[in-house]
C-alpha positions as CSV (number, residue, x, y, z in Angstrom):
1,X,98.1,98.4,74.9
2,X,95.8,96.5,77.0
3,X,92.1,94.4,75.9
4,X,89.7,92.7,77.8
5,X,86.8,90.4,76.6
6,X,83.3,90.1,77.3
7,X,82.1,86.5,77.1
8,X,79.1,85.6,78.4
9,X,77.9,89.1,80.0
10,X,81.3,88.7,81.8
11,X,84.4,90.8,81.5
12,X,87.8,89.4,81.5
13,X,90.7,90.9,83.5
14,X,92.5,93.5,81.8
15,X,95.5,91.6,79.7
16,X,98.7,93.0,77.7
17,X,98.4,92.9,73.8
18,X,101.4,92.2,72.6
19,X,100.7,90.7,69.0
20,X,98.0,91.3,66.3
21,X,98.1,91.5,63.0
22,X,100.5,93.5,60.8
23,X,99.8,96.1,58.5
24,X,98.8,95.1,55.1
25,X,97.9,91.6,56.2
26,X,94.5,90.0,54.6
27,X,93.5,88.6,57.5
28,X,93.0,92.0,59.2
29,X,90.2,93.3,56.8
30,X,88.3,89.8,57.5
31,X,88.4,89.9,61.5
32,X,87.1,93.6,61.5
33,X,84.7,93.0,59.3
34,X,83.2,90.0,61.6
35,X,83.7,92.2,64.4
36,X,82.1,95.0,62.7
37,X,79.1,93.4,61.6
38,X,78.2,92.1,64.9
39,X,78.6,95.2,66.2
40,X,75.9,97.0,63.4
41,X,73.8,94.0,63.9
42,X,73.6,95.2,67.7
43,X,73.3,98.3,66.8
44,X,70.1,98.0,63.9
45,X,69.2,95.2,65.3
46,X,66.1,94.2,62.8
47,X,66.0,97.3,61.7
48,X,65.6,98.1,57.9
49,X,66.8,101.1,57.3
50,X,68.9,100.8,54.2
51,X,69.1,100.3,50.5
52,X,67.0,97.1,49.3
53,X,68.5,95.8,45.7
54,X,66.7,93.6,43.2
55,X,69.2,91.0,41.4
56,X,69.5,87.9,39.5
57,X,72.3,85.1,40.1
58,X,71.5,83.2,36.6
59,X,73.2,86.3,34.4
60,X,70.3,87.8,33.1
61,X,70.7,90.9,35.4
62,X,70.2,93.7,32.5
63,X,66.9,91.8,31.2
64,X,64.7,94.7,33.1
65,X,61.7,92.3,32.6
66,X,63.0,89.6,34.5
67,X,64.6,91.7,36.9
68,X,60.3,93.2,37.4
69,X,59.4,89.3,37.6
70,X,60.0,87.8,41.2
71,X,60.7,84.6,39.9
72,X,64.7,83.6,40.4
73,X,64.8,87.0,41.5
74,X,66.8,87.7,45.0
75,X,65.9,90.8,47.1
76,X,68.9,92.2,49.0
77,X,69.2,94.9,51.6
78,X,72.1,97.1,52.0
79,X,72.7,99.4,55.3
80,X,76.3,99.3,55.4
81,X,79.2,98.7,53.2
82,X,82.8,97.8,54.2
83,X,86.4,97.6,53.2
84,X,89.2,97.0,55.2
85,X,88.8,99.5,58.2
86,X,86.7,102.0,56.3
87,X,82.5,101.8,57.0
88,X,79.5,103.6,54.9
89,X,76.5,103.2,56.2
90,X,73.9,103.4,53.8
91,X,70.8,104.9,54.0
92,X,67.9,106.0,51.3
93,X,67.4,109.4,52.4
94,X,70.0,111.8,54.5
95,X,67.0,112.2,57.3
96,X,66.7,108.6,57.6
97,X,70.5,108.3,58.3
98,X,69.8,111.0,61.1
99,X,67.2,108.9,62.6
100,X,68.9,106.4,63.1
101,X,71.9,108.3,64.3
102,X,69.4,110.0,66.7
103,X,68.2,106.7,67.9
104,X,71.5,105.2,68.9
105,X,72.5,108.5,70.9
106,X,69.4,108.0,72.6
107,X,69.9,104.5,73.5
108,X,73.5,105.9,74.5
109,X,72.2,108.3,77.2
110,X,73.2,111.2,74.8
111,X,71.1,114.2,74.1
112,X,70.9,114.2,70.5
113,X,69.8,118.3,70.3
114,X,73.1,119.1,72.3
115,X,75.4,115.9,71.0
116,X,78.5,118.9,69.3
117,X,78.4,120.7,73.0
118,X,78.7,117.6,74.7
119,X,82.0,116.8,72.5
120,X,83.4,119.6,72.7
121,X,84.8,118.1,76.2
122,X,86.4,115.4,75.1
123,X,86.8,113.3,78.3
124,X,83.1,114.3,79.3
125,X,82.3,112.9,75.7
126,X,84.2,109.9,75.9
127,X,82.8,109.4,79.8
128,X,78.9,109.5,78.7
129,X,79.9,107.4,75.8
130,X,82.0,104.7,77.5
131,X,78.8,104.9,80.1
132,X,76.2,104.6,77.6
133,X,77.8,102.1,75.6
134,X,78.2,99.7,79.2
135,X,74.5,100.3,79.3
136,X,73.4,98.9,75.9
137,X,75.7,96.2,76.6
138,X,74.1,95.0,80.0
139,X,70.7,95.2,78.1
140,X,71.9,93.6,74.9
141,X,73.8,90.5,77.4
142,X,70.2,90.6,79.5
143,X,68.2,90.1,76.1
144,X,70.2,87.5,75.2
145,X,70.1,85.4,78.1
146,X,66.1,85.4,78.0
147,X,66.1,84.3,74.7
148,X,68.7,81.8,75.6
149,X,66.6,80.6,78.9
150,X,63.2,80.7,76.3
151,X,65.0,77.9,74.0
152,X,66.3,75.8,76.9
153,X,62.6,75.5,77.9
154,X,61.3,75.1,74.6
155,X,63.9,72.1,74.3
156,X,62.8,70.1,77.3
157,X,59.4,70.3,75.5
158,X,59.1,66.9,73.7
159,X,59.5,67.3,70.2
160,X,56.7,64.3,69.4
161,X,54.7,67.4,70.7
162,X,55.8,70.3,68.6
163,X,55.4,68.6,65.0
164,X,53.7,65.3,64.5
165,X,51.5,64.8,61.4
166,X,47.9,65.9,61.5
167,X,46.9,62.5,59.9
168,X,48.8,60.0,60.8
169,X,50.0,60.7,64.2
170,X,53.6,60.3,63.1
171,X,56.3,62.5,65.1
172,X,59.0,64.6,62.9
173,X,61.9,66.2,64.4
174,X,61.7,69.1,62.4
175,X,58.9,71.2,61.0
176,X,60.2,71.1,58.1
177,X,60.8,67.4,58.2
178,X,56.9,67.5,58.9
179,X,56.0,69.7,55.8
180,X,58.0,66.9,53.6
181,X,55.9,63.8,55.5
182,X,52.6,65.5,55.1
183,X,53.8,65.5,51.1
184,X,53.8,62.2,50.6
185,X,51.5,60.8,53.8
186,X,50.8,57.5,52.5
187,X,47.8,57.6,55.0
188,X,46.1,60.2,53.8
189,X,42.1,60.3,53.5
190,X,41.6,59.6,50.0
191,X,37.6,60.5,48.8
């Protein structure tokens, strides 16, 4: 078996793989499950289609009042649930699911109304997907280096600049770091 990586938008020479994990190991569920999820999250990207859950870390989950209440309350969205090498992606409504199944074919180059005809020829299938999937990648790899090149400029900007107090002047490295000053700004205006 053979692998290659992509690093960078670049891909590596094609190279033997000769070891890997063994069957039943429990690292194997953990590195496809990193992989995996960076491979929905390119997929949905921000997308929120998917299951959103209300719960409670303190242990007063079956108080249905509290759960109503927002307070200590943590919103959670589901869109896909894994185990090992298994995935389920989740979805609140089966026409929802098809959107977004419809939206990745189209993204792939695939005509969604005629999707079961084009796999019926199975190396024409794999072809327009291997093709389509190159193409998603040279746009993901393109989006990333602009938003890369955007904070490399943002970075030479001084940060003095970006977040200094509105009444004292005084730079912060942080906007947060700013909100916490501006608490307690000894020189504020006082009436």
């Amino acid at each position: 078996m053979k692998g290659a990586v992509v690093f960078d938008g670049k891909l590596s020479e094609p190279f033997v793989v000769s070891r890997g994990v063994r069957q039943g190991c429990v690292l194997a569920p953990t590195l496809f499950g990193i992989y995996f999820s960076l491979i929905l999250h390119t997929a949905f990207g921000d997308n929120q289609q998917g299951i959103h859950l209300h719960t409670r870390a303190d242990g007063k989950l079956f108080n249905i009042s509290l759960l109503k209440s927002k307070r200590n309350r943590e919103d959670l969205f589901v869109d896909s649930l894994l185990y090992a090498d298994d995935a389920a992606f989740v979805a609140v409504s089966e026409c929802e699911l098809q959107d977004c199944a419809k939206r990745d074919m189209a993204a792939f180059n695939i005509d969604y109304q005629n999707w079961q005809r084009l796999a019926e020829g199975r190396a024409d299938w794999r072809r327009s997907v291997m093709e389509g999937c190159i193409k998603c990648d040279k746009a993901w790899f393109a989006t990333l280096a602009d938003k890369r090149e955007k904070k490399l400029q943002s970075d030479t900007e001084p940060t003095a600049q970006r977040f200094s107090c509105q009444t004292c002047g005084r730079p912060c490295r942080s906007r947060i770091g700013l909100f916490s000053h501006e608490k307690g700004c000894l020189h504020k205006i006082t009436p």
